[in-house]
C-alpha positions as CSV (number, residue, x, y, z in Angstrom):
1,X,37.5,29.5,28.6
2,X,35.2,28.5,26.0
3,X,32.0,26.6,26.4
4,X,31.9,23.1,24.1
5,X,28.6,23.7,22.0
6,X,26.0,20.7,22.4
7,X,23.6,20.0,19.4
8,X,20.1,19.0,20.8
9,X,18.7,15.8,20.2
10,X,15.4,17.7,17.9
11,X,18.2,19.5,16.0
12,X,19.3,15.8,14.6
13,X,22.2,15.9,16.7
14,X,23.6,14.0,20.1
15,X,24.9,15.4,22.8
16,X,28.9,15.9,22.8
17,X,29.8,13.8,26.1
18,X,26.5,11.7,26.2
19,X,26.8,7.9,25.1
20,X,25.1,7.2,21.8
21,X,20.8,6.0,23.0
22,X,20.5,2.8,21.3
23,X,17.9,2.7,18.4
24,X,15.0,1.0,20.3
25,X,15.6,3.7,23.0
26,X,15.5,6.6,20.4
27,X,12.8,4.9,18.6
28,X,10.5,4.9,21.7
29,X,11.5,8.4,23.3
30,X,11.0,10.5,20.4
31,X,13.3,12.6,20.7
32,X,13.9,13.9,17.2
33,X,17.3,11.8,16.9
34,X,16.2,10.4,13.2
35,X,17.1,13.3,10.6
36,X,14.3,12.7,8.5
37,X,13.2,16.2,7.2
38,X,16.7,17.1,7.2
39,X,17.6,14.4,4.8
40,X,14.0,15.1,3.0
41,X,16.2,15.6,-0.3
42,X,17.6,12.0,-0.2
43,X,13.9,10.8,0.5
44,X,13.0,13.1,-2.5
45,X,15.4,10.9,-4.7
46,X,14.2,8.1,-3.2
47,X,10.7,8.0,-3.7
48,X,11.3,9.7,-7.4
49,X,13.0,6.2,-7.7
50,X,10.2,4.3,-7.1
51,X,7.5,6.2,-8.6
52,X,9.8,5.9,-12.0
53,X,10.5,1.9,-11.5
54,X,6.3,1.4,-10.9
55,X,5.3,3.5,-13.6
56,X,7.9,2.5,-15.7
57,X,6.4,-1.4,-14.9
58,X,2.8,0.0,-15.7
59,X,3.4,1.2,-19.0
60,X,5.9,-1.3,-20.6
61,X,5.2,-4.6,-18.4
62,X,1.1,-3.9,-17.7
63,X,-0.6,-6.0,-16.0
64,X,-1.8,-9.3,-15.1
65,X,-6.0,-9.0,-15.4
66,X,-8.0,-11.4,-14.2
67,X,-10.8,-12.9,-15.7
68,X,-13.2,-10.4,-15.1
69,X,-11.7,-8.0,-16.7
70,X,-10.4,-9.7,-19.5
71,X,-13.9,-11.9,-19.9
72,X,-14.1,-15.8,-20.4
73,X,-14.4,-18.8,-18.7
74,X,-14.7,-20.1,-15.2
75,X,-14.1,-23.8,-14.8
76,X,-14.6,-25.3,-11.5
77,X,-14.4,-29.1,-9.7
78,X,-13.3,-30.4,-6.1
79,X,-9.4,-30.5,-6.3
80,X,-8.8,-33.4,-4.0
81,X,-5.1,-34.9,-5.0
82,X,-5.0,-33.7,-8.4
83,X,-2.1,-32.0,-10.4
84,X,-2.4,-28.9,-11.8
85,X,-0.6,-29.3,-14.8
86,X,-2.7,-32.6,-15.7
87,X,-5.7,-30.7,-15.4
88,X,-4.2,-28.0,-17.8
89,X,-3.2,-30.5,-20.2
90,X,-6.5,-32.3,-20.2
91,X,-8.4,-28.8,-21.0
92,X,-6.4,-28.1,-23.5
93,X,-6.8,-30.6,-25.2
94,X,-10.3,-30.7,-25.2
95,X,-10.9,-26.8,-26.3
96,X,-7.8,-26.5,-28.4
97,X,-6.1,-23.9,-26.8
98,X,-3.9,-23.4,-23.3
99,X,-5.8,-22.3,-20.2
100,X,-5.0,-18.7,-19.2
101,X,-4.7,-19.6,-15.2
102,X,-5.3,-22.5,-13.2
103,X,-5.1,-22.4,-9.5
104,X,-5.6,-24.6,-6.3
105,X,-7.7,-22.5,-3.8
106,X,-8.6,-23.8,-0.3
107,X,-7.6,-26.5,1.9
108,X,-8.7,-30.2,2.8
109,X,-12.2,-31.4,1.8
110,X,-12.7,-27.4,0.4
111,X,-10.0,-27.3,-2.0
112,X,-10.9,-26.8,-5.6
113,X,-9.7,-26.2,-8.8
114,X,-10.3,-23.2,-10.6
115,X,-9.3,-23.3,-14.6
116,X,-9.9,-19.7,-16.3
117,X,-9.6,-19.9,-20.4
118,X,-10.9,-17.9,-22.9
119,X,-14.8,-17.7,-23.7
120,X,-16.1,-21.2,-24.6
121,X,-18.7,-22.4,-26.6
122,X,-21.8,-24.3,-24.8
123,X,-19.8,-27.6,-26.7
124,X,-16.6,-26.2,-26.0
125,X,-17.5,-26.5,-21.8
126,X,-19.4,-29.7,-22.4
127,X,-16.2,-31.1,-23.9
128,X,-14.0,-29.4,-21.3
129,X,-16.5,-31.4,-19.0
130,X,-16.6,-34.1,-20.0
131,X,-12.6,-34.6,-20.3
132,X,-12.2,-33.3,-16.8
133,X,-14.9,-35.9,-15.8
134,X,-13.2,-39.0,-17.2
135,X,-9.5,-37.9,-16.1
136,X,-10.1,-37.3,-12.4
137,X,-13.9,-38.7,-11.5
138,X,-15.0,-36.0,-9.4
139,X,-17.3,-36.2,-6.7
140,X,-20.0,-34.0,-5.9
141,X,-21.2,-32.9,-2.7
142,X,-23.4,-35.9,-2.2
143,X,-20.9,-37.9,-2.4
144,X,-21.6,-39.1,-6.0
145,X,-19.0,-39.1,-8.5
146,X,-20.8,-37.2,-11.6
147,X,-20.1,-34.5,-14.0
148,X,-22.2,-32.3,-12.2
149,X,-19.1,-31.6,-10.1
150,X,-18.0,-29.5,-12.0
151,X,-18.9,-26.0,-12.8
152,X,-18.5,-23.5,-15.1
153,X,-19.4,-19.6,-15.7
154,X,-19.2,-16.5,-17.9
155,X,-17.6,-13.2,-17.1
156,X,-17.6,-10.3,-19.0
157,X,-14.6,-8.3,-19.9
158,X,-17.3,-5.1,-19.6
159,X,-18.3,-6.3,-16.0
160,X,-14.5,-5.5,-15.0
161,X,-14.3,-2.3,-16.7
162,X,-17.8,-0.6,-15.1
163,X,-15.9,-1.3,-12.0
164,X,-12.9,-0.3,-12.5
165,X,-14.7,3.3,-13.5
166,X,-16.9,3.1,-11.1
167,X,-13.7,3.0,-8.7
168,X,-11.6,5.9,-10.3
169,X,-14.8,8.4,-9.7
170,X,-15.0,7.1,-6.6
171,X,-11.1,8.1,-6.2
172,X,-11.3,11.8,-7.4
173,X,-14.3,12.5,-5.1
174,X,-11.9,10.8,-2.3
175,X,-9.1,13.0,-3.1
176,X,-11.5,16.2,-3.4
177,X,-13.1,15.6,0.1
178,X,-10.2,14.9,1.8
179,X,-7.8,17.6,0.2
180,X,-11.0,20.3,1.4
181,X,-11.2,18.4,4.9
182,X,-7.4,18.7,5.8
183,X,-7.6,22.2,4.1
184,X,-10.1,23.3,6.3
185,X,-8.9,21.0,9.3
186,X,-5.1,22.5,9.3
187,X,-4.3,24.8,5.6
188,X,-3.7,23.9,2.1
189,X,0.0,23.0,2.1
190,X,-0.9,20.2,4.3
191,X,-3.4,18.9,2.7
192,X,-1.4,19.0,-0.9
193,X,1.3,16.9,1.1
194,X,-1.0,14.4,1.9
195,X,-2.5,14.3,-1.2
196,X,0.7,13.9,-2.5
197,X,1.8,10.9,-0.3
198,X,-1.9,9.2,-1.5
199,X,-1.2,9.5,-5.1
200,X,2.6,8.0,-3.9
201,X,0.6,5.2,-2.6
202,X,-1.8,4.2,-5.2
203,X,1.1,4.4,-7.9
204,X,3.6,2.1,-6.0
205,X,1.3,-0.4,-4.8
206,X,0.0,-0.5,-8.4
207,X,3.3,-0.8,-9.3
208,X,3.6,-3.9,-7.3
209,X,1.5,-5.1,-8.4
210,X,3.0,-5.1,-12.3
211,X,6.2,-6.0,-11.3
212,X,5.7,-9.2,-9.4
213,X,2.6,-9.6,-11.8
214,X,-0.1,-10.4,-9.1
215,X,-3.9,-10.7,-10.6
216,X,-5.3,-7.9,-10.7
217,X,-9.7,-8.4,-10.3
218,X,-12.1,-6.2,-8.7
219,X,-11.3,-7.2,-5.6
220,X,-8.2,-5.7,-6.3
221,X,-9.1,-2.4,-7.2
222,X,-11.9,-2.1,-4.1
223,X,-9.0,-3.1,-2.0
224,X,-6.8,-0.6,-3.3
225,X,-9.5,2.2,-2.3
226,X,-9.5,1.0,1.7
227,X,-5.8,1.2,1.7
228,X,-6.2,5.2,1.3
229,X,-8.4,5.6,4.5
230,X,-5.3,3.8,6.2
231,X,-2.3,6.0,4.8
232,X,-4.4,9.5,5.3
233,X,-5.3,8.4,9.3
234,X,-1.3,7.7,9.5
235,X,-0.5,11.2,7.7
236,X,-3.3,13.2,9.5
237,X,-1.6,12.2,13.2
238,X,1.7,13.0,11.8
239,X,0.6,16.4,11.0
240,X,-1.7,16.8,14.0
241,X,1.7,16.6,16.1
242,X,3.4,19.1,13.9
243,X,0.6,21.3,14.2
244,X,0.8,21.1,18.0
245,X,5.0,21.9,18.0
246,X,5.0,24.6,15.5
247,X,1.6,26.1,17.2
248,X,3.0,29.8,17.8
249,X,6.5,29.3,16.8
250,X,6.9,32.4,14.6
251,X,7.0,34.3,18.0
252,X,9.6,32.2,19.4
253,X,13.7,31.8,18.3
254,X,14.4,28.3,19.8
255,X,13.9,26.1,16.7
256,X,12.9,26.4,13.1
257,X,10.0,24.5,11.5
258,X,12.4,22.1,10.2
259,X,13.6,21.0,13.0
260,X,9.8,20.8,15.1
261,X,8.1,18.6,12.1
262,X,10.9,16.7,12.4
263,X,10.4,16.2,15.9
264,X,7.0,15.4,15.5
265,X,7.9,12.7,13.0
266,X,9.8,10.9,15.7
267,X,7.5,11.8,18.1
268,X,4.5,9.7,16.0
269,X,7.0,7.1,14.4
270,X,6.4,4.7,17.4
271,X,3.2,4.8,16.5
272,X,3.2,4.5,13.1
273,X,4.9,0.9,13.1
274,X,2.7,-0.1,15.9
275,X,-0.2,0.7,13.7
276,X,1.6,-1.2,10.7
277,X,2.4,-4.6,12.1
278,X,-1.4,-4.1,13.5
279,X,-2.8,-3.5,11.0
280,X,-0.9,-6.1,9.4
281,X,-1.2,-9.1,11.3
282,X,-5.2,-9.7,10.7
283,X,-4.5,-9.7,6.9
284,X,-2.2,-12.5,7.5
285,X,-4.7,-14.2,9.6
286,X,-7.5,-13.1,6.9
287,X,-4.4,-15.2,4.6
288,X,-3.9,-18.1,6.4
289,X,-7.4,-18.5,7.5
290,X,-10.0,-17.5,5.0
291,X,-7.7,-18.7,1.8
292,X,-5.8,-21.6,2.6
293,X,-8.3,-23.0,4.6
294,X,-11.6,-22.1,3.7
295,X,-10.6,-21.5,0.0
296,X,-12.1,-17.9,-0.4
297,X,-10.3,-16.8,-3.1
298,X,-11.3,-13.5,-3.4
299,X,-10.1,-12.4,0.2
300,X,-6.7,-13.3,-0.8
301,X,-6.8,-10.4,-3.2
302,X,-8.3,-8.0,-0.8
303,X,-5.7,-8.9,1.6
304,X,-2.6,-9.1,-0.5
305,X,-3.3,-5.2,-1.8
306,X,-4.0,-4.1,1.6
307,X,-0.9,-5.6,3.0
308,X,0.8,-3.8,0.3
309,X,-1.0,-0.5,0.7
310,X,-0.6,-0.7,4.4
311,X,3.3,-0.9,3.8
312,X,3.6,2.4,0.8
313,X,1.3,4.2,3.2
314,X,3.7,4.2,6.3
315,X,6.5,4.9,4.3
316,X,4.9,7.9,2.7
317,X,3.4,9.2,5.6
318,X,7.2,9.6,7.4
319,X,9.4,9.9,4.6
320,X,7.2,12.1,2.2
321,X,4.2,13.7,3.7
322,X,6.1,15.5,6.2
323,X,9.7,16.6,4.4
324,X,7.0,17.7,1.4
325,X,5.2,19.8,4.0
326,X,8.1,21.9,5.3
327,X,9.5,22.5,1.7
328,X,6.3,24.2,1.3
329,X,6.0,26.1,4.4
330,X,9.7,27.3,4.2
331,X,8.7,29.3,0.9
332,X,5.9,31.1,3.7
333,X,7.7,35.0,4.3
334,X,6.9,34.5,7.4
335,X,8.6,30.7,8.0
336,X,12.1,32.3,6.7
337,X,12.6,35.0,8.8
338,X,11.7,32.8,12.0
339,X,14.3,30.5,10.5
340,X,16.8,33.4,10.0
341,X,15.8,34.8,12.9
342,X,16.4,31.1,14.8
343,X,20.3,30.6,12.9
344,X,21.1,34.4,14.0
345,X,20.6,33.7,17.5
346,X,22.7,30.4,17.6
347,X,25.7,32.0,15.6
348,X,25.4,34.9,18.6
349,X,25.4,32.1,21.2
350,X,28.4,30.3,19.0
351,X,30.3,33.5,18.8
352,X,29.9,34.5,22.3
353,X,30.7,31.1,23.6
């Protein structure tokens, strides 16, 4: 009488007369249920997808640069109840020309109004001024209602751009150390995987960027730096669990490579979204707190890309770094004939059963 064969839970499979774990259950046992590496072709498609749709956005839509990149004026004044559109339609008509952005930023007593245009003349901003001035009669910190309340300043579009390089060097020597460090840490087809999942990240939130055309300022780009640190620590103790499964598996004929990274994947993906809605939450607070209260406009762009990043880098980390890695190590000699050696001995076990 033949034995019924039972597929393990790290092989992808469950077992033939056990009832179906519930996904919270499989989620916090890790016990390789999720066929992630196994499915690493659909993920393939899937991020090839996205990477397409964002650099398709970045080359045909751009995107939306913020004053200091694109240079010109900085109008400021206390908001209080005022309309947005008024206060476009009064500086336009003073200068002659549209305002390029003009936004609300704080809340209560701190809001203000902050009305970016082109770069003005010294009469240009006096005129600007002085139409704001007799429109809305703002009041200055004293409590005086003067001109004075409102202010203005210059940015230039080469102040944006010095950054901008100075951040892109400041990439490739990122990328360089860490490929060397996980190199030298595990080997080289790890570290190319999670190179590979950074350069995933930087593209798609970029991409996000140009899709749902979000300012893009220096704050911006210096976010979009900090959001790399977050996506390697996530890779690095994805691959230090692999590392630990597959450590001496060429002498062994129980499971393939495949099926240990996968494994680890679920072993770490607990821990992954616990780290995400972490990591998360305080940028919401860092939202709700230091922009719509206290008015700190640049924060909101800091936290906005890092919210972002923080989202691209878990998804990389599971559904990229890992599948990439074992496409890599099943071209190692060495990796295919402990994987033929694994699917001999369960066709021997099949046929004797």
């Amino acid at each position: 009488m033949s034995t019924p064969t039972v597929t393990t839970a790290a092989e992808g499979g469950t077992p033939a007369e056990a009832k179906p774990d519930s996904l919270f259950t499989r989620l916090y046992t890790g016990t390789g249920a999720f066929r992630i590496v196994p499915n690493r072709r659909r993920f393939y498609v899937l991020t090839t997808v996205i990477v397409a749709i964002c650099l398709a956005s970045i080359l045909f839509r751009g995107f939306t640069f913020g004053i200091d990149f694109t240079g010109g004026t900085k109008l400021t004044m206390p908001a209080g109840d005022i309309d947005k559109g008024r206060v476009a339609t009064v500086v336009e008509e003073s200068v002659g020309e549209e305002p390029q952005t003009v936004q609300i930023v704080g809340a209560g007593a701190a809001r203000i109004v902050e009305v970016e245009t082109r770069f003005l003349t010294s009469d240009e901003i006096r005129a600007a001024k002085n139409a704001l001035f007799e429109e809305f009669q703002p009041v200055t910190a004293g409590g005086e209602t003067s001109v004075e309340a409102i202010g203005d300043s210059a940015r230039s579009e080469s102040w944006g751009g010095q950054v901008t390089e100075k951040a892109l060097i400041a990439l490739a020597v990122f990328l360089v150390v860490v490929f060397g460090y996980i190199a030298v840490r595990f080997e080289w087809r790890m570290a190319a995987a999670a190179i590979a999942a950074l350069v995933f990240d930087v593209v798609t939130t970029a991409g996000v960027y140009s899709i749902l055309g979000f300012e893009v300022t220096p704050a911006t780009v210096i976010g979009l730096l900090t959001i790399l640190g977050f996506s390697l620590y996530d890779t690095v103790i994805v691959f230090d669990k692999v590392e630990e499964n597959t450590r001496g598996l060429k002498h062994t004929a129980r499971r393939t490579y495949a099926e240990e990274a996968n494994l680890g994947v679920n072993q770490t993906l607990m821990r992954s979204m616990h780290t995400t809605i972490i990591g998360i939450l305080p940028l919401l607070a860092l939202v709700v707190i230091a922009v719509w209260i206290l008015g700190v406009g640049t924060l909101l762009d800091l936290a906005i890309v890092q919210m972002v990043g923080i989202v691209t880098g878990t998804f990389s980390s599971i559904f990229l770094a890992t599948p990439l890695l074992v496409s890599l190590k099943e071209r190692d000699p060495e990796i295919k004939r402990q994987t033929a050696k694994v699917l001999a001995r369960r066709e021997k076990a099949e046929v004797a059963s």
